[in-house]
N, CA, C and O atoms as CSV, one atom per row, in Angstrom:
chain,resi,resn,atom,element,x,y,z
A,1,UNK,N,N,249.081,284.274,-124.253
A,1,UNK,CA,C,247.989,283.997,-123.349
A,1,UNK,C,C,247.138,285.258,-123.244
A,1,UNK,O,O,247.630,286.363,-123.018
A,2,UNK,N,N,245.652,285.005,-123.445
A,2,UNK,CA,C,245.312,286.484,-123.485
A,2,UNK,C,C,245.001,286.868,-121.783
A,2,UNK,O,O,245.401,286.289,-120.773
A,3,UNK,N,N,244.107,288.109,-121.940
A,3,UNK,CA,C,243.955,288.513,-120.631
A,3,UNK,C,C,243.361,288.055,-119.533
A,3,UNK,O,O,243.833,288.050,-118.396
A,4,UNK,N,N,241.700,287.442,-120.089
A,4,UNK,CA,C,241.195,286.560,-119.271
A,4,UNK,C,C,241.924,285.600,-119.127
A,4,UNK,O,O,242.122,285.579,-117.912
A,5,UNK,N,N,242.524,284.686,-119.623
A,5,UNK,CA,C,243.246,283.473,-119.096
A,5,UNK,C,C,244.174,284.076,-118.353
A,5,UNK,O,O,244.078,283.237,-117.457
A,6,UNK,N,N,244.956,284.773,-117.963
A,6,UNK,CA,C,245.882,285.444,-117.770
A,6,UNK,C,C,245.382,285.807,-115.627
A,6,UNK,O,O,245.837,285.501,-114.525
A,7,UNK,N,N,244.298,286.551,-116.165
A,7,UNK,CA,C,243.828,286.909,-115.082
A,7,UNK,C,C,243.259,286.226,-113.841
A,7,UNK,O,O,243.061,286.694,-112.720
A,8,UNK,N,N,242.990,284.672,-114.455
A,8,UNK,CA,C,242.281,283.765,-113.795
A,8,UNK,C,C,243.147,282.536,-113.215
A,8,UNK,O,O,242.917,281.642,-112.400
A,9,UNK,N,N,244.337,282.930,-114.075
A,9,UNK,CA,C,245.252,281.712,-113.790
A,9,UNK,C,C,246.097,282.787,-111.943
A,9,UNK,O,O,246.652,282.185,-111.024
A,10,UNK,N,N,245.979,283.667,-111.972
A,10,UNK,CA,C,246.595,284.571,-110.858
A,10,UNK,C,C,245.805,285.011,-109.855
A,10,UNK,O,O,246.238,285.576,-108.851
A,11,UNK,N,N,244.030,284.652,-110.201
A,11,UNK,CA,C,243.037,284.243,-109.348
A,11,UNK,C,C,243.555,283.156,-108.558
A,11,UNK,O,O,244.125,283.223,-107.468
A,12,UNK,N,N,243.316,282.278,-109.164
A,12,UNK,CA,C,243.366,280.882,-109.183
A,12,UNK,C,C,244.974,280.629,-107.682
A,12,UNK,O,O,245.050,279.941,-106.663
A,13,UNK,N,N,245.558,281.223,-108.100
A,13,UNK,CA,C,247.144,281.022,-107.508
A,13,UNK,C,C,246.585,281.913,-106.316
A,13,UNK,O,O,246.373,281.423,-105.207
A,14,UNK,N,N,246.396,283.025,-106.561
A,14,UNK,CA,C,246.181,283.857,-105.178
A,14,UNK,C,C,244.805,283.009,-104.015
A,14,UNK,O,O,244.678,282.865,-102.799
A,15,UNK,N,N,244.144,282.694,-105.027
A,15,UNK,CA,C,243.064,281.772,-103.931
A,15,UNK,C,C,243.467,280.442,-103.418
A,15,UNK,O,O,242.943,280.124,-102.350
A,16,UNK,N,N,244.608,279.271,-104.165
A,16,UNK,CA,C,245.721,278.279,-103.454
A,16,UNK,C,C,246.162,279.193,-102.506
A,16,UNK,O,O,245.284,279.090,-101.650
A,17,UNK,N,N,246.978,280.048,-102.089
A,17,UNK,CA,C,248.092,280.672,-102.055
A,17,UNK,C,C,246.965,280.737,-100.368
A,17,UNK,O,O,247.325,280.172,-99.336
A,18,UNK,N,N,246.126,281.248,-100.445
A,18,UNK,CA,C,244.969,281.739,-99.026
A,18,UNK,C,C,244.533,280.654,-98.501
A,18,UNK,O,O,244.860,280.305,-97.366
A,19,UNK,N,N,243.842,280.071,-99.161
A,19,UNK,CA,C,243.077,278.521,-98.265
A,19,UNK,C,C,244.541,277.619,-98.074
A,19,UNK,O,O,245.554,277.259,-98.672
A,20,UNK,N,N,243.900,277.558,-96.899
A,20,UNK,CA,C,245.069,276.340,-96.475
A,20,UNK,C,C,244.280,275.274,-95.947
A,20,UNK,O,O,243.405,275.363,-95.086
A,21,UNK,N,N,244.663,274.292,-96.528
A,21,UNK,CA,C,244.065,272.973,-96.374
A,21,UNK,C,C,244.627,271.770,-95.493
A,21,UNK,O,O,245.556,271.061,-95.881
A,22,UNK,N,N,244.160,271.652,-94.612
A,22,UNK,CA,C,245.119,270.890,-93.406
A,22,UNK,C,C,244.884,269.204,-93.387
A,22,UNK,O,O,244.078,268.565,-92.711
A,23,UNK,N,N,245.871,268.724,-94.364
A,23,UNK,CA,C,245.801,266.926,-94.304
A,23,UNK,C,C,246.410,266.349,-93.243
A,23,UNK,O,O,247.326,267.003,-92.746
A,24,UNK,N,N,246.155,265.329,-92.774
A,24,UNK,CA,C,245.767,264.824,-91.998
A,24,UNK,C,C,247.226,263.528,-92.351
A,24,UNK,O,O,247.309,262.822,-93.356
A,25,UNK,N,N,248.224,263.568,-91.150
A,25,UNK,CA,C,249.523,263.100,-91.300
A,25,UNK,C,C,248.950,261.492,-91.533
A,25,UNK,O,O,247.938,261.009,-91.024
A,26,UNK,N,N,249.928,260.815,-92.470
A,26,UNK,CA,C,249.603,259.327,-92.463
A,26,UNK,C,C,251.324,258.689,-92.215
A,26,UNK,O,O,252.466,258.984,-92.566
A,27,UNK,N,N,250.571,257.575,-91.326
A,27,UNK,CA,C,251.810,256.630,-91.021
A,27,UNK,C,C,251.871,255.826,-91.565
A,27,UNK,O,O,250.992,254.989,-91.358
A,28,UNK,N,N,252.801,255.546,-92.501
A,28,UNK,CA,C,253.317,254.831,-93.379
A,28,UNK,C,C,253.272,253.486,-92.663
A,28,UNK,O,O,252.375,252.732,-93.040
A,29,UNK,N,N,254.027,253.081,-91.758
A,29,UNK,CA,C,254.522,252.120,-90.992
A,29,UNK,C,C,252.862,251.465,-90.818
A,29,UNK,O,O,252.607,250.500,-91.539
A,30,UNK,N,N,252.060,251.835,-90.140
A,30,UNK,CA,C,250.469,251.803,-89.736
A,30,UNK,C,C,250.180,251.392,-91.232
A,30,UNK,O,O,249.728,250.256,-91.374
A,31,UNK,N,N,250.336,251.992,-92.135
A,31,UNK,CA,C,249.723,252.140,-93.377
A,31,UNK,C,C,249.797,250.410,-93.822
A,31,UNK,O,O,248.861,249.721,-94.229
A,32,UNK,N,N,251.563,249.899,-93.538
A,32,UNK,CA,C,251.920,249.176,-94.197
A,32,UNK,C,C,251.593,247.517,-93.101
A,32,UNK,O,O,251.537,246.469,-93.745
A,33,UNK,N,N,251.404,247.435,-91.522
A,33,UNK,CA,C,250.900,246.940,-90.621
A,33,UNK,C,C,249.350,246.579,-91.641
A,33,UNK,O,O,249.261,245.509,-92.243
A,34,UNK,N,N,248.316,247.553,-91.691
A,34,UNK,CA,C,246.906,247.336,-92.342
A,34,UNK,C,C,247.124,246.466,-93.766
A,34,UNK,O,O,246.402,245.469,-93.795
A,35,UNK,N,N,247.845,246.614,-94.773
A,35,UNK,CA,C,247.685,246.239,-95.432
A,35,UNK,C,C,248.545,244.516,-95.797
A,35,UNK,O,O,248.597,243.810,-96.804
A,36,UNK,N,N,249.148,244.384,-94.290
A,36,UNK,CA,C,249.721,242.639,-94.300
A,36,UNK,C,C,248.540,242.279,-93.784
A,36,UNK,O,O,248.113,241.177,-94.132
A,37,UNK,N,N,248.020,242.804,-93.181
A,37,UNK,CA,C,246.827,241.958,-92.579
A,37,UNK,C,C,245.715,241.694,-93.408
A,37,UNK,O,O,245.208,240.578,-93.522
A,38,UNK,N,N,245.139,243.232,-94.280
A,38,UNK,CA,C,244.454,242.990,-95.055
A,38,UNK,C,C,244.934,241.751,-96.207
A,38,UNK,O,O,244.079,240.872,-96.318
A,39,UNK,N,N,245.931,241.599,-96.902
A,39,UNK,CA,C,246.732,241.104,-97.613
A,39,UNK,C,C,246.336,239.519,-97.014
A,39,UNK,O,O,245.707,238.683,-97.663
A,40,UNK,N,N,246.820,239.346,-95.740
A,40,UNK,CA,C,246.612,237.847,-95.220
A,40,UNK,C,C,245.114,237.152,-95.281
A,40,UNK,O,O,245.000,235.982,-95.648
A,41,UNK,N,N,243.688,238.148,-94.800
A,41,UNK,CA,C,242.769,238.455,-94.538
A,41,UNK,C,C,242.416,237.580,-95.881
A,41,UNK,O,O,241.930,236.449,-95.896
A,42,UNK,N,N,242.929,238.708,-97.446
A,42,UNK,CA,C,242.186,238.356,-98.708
A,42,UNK,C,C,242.759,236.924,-99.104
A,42,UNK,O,O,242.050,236.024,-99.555
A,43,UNK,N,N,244.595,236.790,-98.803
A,43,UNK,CA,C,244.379,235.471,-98.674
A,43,UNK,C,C,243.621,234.035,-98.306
A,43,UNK,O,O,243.159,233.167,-99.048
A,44,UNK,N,N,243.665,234.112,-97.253
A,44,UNK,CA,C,242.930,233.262,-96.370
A,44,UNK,C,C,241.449,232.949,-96.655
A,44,UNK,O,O,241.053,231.787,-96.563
A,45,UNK,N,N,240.627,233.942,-96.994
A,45,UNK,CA,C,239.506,233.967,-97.919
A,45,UNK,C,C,239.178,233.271,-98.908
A,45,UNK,O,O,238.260,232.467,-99.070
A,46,UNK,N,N,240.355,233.793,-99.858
A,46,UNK,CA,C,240.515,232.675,-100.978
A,46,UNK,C,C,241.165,231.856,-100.826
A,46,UNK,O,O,241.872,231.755,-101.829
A,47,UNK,N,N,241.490,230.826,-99.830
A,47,UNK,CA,C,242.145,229.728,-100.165
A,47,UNK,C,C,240.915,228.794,-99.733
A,47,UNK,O,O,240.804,227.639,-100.144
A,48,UNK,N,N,240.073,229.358,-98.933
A,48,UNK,CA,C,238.518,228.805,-97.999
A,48,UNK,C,C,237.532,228.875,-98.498
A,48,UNK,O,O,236.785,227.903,-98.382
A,49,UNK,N,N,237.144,229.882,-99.169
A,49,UNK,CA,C,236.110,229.796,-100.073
A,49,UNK,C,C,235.166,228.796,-101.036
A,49,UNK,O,O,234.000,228.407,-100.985
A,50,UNK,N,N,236.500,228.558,-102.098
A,50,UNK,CA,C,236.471,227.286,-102.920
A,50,UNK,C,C,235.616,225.878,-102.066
A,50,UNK,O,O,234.499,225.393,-102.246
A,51,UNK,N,N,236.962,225.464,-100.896
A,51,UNK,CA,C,235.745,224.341,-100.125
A,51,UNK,C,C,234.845,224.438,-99.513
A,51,UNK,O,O,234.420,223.347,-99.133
A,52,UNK,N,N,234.252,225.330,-99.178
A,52,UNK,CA,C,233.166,225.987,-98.458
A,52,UNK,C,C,231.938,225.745,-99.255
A,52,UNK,O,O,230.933,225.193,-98.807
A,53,UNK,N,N,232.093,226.232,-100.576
A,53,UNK,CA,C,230.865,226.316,-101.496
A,53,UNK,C,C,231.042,225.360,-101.873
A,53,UNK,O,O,229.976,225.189,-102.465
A,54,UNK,N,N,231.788,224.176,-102.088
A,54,UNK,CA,C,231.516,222.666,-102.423
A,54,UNK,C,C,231.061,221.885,-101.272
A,54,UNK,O,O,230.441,220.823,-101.328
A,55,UNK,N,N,231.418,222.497,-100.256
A,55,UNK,CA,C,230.746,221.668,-98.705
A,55,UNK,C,C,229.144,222.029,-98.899
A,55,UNK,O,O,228.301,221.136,-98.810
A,56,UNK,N,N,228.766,223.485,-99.188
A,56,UNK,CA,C,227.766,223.861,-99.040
A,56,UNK,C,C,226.641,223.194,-100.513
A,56,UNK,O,O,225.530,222.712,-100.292
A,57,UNK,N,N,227.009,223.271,-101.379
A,57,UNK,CA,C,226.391,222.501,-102.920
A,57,UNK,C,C,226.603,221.340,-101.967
A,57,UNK,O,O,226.046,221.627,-100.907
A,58,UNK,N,N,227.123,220.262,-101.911
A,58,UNK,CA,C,227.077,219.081,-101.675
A,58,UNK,C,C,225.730,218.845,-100.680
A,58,UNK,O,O,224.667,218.275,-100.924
A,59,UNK,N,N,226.225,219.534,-99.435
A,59,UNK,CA,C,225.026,219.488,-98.379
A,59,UNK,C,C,223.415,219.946,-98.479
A,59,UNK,O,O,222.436,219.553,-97.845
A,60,UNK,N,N,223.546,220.874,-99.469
A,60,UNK,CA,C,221.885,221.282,-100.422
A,60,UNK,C,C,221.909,220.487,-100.967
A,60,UNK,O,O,220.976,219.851,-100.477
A,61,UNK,N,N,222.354,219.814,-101.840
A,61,UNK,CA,C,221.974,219.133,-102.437
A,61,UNK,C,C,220.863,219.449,-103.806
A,61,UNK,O,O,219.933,218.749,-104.208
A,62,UNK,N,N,221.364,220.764,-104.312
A,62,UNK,CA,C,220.283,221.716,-104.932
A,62,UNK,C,C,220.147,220.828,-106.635
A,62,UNK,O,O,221.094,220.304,-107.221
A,63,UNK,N,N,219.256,220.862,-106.935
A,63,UNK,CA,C,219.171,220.322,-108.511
A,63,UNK,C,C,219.047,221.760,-109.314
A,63,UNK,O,O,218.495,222.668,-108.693
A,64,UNK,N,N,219.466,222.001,-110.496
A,64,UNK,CA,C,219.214,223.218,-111.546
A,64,UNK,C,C,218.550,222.931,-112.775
A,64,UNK,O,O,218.972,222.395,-113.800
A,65,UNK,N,N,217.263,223.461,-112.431
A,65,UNK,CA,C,216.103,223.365,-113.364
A,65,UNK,C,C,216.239,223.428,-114.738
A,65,UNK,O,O,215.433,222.902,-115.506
A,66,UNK,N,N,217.467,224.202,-115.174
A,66,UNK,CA,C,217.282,224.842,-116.647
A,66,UNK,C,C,218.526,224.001,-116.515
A,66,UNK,O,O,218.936,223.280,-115.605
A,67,UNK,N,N,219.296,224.514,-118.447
A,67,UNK,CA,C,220.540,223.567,-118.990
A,67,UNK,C,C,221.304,224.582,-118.463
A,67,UNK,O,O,220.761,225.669,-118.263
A,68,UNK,N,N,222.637,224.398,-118.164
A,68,UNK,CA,C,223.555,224.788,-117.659
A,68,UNK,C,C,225.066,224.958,-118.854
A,68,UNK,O,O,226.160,225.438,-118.557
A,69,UNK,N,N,224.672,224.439,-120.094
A,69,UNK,CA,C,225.556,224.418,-120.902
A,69,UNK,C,C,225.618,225.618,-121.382
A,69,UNK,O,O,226.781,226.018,-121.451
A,70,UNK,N,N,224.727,226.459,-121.792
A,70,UNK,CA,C,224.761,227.701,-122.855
A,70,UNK,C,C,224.222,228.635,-121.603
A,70,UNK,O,O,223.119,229.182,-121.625
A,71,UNK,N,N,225.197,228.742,-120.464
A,71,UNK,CA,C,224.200,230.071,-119.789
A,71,UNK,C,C,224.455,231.238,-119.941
A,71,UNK,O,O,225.539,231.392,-120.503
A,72,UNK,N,N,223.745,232.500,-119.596
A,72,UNK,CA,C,224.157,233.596,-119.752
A,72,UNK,C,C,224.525,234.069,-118.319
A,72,UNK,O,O,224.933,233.285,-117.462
A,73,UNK,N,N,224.315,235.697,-118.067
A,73,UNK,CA,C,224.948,236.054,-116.545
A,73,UNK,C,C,223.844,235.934,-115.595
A,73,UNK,O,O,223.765,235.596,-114.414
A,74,UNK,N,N,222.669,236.480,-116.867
A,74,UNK,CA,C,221.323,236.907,-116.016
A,74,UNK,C,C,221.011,235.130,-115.509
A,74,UNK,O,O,220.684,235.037,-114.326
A,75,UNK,N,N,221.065,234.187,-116.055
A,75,UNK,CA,C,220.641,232.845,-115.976
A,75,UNK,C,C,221.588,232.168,-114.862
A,75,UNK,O,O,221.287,231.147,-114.243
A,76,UNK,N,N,223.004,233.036,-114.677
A,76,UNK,CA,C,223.477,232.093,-113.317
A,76,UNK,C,C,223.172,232.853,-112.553
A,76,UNK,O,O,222.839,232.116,-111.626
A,77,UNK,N,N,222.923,234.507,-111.993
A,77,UNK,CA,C,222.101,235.374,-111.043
A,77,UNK,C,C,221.101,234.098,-110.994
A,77,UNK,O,O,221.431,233.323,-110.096
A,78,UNK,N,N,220.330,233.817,-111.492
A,78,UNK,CA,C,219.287,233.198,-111.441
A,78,UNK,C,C,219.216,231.897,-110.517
A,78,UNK,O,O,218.364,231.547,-109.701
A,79,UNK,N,N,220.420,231.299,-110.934
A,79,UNK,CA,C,220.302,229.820,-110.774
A,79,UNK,C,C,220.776,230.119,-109.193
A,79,UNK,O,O,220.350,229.512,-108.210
A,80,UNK,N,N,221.827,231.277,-109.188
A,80,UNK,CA,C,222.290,231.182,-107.534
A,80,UNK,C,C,221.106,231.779,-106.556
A,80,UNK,O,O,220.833,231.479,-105.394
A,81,UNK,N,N,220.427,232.856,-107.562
A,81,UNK,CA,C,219.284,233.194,-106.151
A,81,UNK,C,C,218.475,231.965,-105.842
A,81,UNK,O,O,218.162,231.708,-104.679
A,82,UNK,N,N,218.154,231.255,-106.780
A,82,UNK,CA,C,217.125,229.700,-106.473
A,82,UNK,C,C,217.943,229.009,-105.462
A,82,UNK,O,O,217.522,228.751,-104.334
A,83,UNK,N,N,219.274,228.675,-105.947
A,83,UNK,CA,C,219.810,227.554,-104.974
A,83,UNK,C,C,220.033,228.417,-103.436
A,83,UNK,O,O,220.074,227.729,-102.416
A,84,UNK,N,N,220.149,229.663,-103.345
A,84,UNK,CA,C,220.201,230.349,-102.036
A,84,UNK,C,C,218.784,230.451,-101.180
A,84,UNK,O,O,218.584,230.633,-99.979
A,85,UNK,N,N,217.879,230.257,-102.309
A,85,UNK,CA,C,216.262,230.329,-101.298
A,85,UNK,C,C,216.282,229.228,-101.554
A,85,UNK,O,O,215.150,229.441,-101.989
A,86,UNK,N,N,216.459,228.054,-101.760
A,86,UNK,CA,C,216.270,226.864,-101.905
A,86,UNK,C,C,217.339,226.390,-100.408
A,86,UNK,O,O,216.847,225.425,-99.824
A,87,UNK,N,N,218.135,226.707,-100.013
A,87,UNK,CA,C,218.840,226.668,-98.999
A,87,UNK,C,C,218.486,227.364,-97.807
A,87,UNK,O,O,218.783,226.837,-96.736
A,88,UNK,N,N,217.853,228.548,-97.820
A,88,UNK,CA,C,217.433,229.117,-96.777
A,88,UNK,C,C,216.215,228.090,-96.424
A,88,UNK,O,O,216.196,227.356,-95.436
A,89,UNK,N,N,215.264,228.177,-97.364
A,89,UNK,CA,C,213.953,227.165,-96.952
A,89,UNK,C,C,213.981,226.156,-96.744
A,89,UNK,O,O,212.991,225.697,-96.176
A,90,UNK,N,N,215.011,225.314,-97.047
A,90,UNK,CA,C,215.069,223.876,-96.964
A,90,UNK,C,C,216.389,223.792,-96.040
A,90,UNK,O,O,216.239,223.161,-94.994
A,91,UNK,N,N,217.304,224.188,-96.217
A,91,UNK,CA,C,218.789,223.627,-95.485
A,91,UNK,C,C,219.799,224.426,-94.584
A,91,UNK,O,O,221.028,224.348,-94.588
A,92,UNK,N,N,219.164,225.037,-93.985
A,92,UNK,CA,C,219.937,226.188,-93.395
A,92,UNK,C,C,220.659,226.020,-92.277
A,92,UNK,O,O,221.055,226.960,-91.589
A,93,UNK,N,N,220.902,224.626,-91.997
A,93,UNK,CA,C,222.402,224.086,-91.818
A,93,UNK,C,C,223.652,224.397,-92.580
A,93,UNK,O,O,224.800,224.687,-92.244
A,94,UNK,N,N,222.835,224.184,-94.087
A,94,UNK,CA,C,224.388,224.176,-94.467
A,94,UNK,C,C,224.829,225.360,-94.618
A,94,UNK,O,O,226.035,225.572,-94.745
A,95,UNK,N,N,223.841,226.405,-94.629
A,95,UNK,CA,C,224.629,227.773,-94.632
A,95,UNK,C,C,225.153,228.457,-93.427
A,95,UNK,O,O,225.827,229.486,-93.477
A,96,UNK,N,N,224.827,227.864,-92.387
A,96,UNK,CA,C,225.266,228.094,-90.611
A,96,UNK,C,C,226.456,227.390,-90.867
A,96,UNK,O,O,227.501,227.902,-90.466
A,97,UNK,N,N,226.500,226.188,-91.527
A,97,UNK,CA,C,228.005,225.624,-91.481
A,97,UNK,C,C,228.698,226.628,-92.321
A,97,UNK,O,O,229.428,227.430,-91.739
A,98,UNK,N,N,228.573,226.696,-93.584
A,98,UNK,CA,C,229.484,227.890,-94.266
A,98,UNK,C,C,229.719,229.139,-93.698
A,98,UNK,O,O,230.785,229.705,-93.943
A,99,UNK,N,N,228.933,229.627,-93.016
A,99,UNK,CA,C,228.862,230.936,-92.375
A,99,UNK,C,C,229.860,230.896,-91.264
A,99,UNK,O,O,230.426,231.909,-90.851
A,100,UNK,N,N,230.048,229.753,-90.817
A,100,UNK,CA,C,231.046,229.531,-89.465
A,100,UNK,C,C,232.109,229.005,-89.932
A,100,UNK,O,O,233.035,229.562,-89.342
A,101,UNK,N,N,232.652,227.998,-90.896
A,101,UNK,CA,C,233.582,228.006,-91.871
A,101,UNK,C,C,234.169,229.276,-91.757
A,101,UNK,O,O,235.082,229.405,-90.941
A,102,UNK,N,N,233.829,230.184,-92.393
A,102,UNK,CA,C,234.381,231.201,-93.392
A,102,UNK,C,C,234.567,232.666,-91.647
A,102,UNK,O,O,235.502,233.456,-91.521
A,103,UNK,N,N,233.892,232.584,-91.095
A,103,UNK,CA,C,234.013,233.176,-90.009
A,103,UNK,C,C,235.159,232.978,-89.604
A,103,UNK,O,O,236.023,233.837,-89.782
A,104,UNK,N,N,235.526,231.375,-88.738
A,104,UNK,CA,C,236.607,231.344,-88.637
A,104,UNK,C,C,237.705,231.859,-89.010
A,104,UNK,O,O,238.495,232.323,-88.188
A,105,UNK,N,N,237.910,231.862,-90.181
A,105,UNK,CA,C,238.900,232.017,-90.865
A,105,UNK,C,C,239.135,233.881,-90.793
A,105,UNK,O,O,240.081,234.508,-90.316
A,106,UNK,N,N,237.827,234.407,-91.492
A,106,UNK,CA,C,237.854,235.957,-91.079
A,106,UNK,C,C,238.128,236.737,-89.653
A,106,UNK,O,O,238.815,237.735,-89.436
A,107,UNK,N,N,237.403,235.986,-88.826
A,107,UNK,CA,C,237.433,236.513,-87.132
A,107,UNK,C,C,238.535,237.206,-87.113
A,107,UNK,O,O,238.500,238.421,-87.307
A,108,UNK,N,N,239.763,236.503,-86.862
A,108,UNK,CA,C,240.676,237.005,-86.162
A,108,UNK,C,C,241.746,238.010,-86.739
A,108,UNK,O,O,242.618,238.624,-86.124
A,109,UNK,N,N,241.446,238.014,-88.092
A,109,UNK,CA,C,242.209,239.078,-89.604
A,109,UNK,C,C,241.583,240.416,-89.125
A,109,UNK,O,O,242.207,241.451,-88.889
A,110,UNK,N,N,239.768,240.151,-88.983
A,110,UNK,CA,C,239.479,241.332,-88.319
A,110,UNK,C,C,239.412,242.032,-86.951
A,110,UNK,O,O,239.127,243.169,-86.574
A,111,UNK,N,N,239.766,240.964,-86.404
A,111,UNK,CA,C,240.188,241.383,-85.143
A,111,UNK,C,C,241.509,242.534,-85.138
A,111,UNK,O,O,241.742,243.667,-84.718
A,112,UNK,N,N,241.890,241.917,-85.564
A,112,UNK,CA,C,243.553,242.260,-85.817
A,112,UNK,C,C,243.508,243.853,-86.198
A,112,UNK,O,O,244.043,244.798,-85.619
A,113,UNK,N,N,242.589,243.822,-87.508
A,113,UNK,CA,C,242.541,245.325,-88.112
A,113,UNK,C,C,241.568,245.770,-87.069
A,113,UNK,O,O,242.120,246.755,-86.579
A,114,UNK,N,N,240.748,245.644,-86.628
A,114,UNK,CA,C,239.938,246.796,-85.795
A,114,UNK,C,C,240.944,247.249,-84.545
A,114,UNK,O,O,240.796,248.422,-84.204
A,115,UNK,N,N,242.266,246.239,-83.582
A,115,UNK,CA,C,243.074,246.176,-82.992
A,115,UNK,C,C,243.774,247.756,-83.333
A,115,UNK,O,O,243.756,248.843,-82.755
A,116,UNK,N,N,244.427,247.188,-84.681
A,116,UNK,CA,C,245.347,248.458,-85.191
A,116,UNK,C,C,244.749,249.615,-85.812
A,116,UNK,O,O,245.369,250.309,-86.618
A,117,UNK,N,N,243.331,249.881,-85.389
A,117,UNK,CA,C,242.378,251.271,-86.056
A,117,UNK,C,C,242.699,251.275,-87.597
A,117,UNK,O,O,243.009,252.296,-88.212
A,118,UNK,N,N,242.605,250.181,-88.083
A,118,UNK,CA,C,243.227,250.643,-89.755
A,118,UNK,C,C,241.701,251.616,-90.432
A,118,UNK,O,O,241.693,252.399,-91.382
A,119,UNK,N,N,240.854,251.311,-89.781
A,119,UNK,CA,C,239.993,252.003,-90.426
A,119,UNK,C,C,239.717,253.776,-90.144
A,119,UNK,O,O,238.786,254.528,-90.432
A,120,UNK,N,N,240.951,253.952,-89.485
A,120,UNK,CA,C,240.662,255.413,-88.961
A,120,UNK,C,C,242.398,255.506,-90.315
A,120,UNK,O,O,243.159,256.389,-89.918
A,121,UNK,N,N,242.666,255.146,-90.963
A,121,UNK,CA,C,243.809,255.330,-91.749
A,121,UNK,C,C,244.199,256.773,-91.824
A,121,UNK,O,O,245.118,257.476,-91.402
A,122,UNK,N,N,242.931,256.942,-92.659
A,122,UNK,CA,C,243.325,258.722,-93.663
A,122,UNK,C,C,242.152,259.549,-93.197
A,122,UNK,O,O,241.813,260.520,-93.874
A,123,UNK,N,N,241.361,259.164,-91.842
A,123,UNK,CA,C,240.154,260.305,-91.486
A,123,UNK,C,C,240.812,260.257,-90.009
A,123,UNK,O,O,241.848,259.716,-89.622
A,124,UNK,N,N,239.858,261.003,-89.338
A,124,UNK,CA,C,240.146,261.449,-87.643
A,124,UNK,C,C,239.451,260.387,-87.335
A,124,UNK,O,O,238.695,259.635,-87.951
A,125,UNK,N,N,239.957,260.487,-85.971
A,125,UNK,CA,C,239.076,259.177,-85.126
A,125,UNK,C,C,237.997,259.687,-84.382
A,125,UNK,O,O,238.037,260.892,-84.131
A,126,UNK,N,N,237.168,259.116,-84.030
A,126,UNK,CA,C,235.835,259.490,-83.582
A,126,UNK,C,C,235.961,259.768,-82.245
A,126,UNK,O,O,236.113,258.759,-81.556
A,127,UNK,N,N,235.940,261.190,-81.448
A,127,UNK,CA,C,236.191,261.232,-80.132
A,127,UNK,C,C,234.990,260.593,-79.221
A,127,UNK,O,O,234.803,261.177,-78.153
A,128,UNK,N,N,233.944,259.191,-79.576
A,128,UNK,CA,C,233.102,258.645,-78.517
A,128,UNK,C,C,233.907,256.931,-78.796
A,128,UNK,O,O,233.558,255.966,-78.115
């Protein structure tokens, strides 16, 4: 090893060796509380989802202008921003219904985690 490497690697150690870096204890137990909930949360999501957006297509009642057989990514971006302003302007029932659907189901997962501060996990908590 020559000298510069030599010299920098004992920099390097002597400047670890001085800063001390103070992490911030994590509770495992807390850790593992956040992530059944989150866990239930992403469940529950996806098991609701699926009928939600067939409640919601059904109730628009949206038609799709172009063929749908050969699409690309940019062409379903496409087709969903139409059927979403096509729903805002015309049917915005059915997205108050989906929106409260899917609420339901979220509400109380996040209740739960804001309950147990999971979001203060691995930072300090905000003294206001």
């Amino acid at each position: 090893m020559s000298r510069g490497k030599l010299c920098l690697l004992v920099s390097s150690l002597l400047l670890l060796q001085i800063v001390t870096i103070e992490a911030k204890r994590i509770n495992l137990i807390k850790v593992n509380q956040c992530l059944k909930v989150s866990l239930d949360l992403v469940s529950a999501v996806s098991r609701q989802i699926m009928p939600v957006i067939k409640d919601m297509i059904n109730c628009v009642k949206y038609e799709v202008k172009i063929n749908t057989e050969r699409m690309n990514l940019m062409q379903l971006v496409l087709v969903v921003y139409q059927f979403f302003l096509y729903a805002l302007n015309n049917r915005l029932d059915c997205l108050a219904n989906a929106y409260m659907s899917m609420s339901a189901v979220t509400i109380p997962k996040t209740d739960e985690l804001s309950s147990l501060k999971c979001m203060y996990l691995f930072v300090e908590e905000p003294l206001c």
